[in-house]
N, C-alpha and C positions, 0 to 999 in steps of 0.2 A: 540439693534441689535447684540450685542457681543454676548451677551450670546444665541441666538438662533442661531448663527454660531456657540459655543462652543459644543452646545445640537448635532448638526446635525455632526459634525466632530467624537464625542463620540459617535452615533447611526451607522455611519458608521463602525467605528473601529469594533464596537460590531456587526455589519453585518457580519464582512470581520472573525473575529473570529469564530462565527457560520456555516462559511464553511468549515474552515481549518480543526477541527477535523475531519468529513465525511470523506472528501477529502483524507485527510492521511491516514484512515482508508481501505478506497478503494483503495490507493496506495500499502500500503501493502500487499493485497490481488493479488491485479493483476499484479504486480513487481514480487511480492513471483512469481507467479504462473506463470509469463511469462520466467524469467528467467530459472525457472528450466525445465520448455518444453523448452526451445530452449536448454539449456544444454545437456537435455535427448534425443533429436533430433537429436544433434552431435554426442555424444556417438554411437546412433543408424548407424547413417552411416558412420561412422570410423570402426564400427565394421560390420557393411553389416548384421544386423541382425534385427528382426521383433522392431515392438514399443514399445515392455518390459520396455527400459531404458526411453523414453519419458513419458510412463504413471509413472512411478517410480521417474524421474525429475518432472512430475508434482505435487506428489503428497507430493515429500520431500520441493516442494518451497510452496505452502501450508501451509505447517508445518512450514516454516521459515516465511510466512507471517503472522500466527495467531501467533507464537511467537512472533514476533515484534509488532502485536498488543497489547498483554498480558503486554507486555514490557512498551508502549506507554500508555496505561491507568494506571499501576502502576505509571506513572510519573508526573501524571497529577493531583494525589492526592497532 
């Protein structure tokens, strides 16, 4: 009986590990890219000016989200 409680605890772990990559992965994408629209949205109406800076926030957290992914799989080796 131990050892098919040890099997089922280890199959979990190894569940719970198989979501975490994705999950991070989608975090960074959509972290990156929320942060820097809501940035670029500020900008915008601090300055009273069209969505220049919001599309420009969006597409710099973008950038900071695939970097942190590039970052995040180099680390994984």
């Amino acid at each position: 009986m131990k050892n098919d409680n040890n099997n089922k605890k280890q199959y979990d772990e190894t569940l719970w590990a198989a979501f975490a990559i994705p999950t991070q992965v989608v975090l960074y994408i959509v972290g990156g890219a929320a942060l820097g629209l809501l940035v670029g949205h500020f900008i915008d109406a601090k300055l009273n000016s069209t969505p220049v800076a919001t599309f420009i926030g969006l597409l710099f957290g973008l950038a900071v989200g695939i970097y942190g992914i590039f970052r995040f799989v180099i680390s994984l080796k």
